[in-house]
C-alpha positions as CSV (number, residue, x, y, z in Angstrom):
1,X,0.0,0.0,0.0
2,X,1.2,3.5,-0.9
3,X,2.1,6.1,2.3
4,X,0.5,9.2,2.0
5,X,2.5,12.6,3.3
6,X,0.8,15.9,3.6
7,X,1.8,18.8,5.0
8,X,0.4,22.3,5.7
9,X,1.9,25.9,5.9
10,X,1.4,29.4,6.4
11,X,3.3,32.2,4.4
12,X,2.5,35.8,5.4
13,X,3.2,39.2,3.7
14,X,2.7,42.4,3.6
15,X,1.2,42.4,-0.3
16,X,-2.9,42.8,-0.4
17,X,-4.2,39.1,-1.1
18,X,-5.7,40.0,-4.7
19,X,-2.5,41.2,-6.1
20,X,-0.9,38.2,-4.4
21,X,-3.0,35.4,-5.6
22,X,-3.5,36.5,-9.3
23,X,0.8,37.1,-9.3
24,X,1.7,34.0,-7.6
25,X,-1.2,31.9,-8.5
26,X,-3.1,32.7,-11.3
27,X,0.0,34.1,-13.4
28,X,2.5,32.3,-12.1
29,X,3.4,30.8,-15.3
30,X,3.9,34.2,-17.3
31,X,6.3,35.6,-13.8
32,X,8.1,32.6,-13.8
33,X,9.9,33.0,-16.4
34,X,10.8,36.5,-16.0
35,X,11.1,36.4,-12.0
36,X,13.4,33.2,-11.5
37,X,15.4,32.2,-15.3
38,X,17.8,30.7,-13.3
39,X,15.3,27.9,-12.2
40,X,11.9,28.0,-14.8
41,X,13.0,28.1,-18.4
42,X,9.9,28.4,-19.7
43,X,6.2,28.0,-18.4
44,X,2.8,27.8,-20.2
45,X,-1.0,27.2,-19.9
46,X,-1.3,24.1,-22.4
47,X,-4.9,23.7,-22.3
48,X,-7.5,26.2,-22.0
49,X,-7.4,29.7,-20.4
50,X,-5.4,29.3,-16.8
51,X,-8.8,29.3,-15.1
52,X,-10.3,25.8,-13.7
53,X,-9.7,22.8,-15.5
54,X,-6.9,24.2,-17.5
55,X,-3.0,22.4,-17.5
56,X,-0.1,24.6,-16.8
57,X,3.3,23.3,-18.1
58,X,6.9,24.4,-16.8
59,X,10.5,23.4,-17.7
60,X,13.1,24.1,-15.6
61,X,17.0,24.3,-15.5
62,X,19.7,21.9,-14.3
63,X,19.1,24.2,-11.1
64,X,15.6,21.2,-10.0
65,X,16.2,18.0,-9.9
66,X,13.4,17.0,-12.7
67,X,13.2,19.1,-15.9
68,X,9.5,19.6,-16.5
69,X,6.4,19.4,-14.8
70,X,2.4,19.6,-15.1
71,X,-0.3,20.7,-13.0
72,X,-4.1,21.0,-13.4
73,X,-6.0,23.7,-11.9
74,X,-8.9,21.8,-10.2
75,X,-10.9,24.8,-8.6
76,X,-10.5,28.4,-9.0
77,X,-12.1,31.2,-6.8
78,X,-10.8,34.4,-7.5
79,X,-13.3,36.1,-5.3
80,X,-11.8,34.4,-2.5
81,X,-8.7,34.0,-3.7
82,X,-8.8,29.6,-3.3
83,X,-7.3,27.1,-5.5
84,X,-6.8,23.5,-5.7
85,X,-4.5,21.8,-8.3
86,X,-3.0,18.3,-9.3
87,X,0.4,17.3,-10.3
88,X,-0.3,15.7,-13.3
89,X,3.2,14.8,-14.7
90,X,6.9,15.3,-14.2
91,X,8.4,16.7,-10.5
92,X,8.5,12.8,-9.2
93,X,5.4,11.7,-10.7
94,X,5.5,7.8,-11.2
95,X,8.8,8.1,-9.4
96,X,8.2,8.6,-5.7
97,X,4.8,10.2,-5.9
98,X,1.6,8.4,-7.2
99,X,-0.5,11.7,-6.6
100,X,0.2,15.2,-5.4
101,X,-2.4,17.7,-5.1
102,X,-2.4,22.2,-3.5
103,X,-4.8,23.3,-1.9
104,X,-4.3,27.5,-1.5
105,X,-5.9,30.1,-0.1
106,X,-5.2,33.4,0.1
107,X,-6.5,35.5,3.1
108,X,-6.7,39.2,3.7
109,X,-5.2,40.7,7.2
110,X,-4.5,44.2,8.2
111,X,-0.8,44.1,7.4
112,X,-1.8,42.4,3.9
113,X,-2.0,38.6,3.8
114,X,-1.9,35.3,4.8
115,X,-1.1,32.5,2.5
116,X,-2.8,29.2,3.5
117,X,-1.2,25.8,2.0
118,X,-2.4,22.4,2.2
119,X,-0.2,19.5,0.3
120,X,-0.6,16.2,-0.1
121,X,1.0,13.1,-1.7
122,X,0.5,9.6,-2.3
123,X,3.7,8.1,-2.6
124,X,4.5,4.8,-5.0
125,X,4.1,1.6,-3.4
126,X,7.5,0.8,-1.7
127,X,9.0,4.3,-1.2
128,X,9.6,5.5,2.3
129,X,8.6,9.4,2.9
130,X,11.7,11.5,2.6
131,X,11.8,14.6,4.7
132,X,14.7,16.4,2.7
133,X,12.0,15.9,-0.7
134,X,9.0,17.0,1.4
135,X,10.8,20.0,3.1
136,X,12.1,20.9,-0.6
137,X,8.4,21.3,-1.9
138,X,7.4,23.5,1.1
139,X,10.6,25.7,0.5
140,X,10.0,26.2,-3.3
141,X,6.3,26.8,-2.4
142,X,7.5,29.5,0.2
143,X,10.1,30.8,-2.4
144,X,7.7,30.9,-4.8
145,X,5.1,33.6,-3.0
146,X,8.0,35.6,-1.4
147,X,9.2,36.0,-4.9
148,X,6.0,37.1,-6.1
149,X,5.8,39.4,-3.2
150,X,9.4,41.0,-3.9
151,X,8.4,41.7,-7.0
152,X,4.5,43.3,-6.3
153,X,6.5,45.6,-3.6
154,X,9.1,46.7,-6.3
155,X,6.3,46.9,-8.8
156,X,3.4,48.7,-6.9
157,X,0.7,49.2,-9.9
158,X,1.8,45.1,-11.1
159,X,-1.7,43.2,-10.3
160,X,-3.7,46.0,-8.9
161,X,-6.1,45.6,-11.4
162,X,-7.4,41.6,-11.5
163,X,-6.4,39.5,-14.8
């Protein structure tokens, strides 16, 4: 029987939760690119619009450990700033993990936001849960919004307006 790992986190900043979300979230795969070239080559919505049920594609450099990866975007909420996506292929799919699946939400506070994360995996049958590849996914998660957030405080009229 396959383990399941999960994990959940909390990232807070000091950006307003709509710019956040639509940065880090909804266009994450046009920033990318621009934001980190030294780890995402490339990135790309590869079916439909970005919104629910759409597939989102990124290749990376020799700087990750896997060269590409896929993720379907399950649920969308842009009101409340929610979404929910599956790994679909590459980043240790059929590897070590049988499933892998987001859960975000994005809260408002007084000093700006709150970034809500719930992860979970389904490893293969026969692999052990590896703290060092769990802790990684939580860091580039992390890295990921505090990039976005760098780059919303550098960039005050970026994502004021929704996409």
């Amino acid at each position: 029987m396959a383990a399941t790992n999960s994990w959940t986190h909390e990232i807070v900043s000091s950006v307003a939760a709509p710019r956040l979300f639509f940065a880090a979230v909804m266009d994450w795969h046009t920033l990318a690119p621009k934001l980190t070239p030294k780890v995402v080559a490339s990135a790309h919505v590869v079916i439909s619009d970005g919104h629910a049920s759409s597939v989102r594609e990124m290749h990376f450099t020799k700087q990750m450990p896997f060269s590409c990866m896929k993720e379907r975007l399950d649920f969308v909420d842009v009101e409340k700033f929610e979404s929910k996506s599956t790994l679909i292929e590459g980043a240790g799919i059929g590897t070590w993990i049988k499933t892998a699946s987001t859960d975000i939400k994005v809260e408002p506070t007084a000093e700006g936001c709150v970034v809500k994360v719930q992860w979970a995996c389904e490893l293969m049958p026969g692999v052990e849960a590896n703290d060092d590849q769990l802790n990684s996914a939580k860091h580039s998660l992390t890295r990921i919004f505090k990039t976005a957030e760098e780059y919303l405080i550098a960039n005050p009229e970026a994502y004021s307006k929704p996409i």
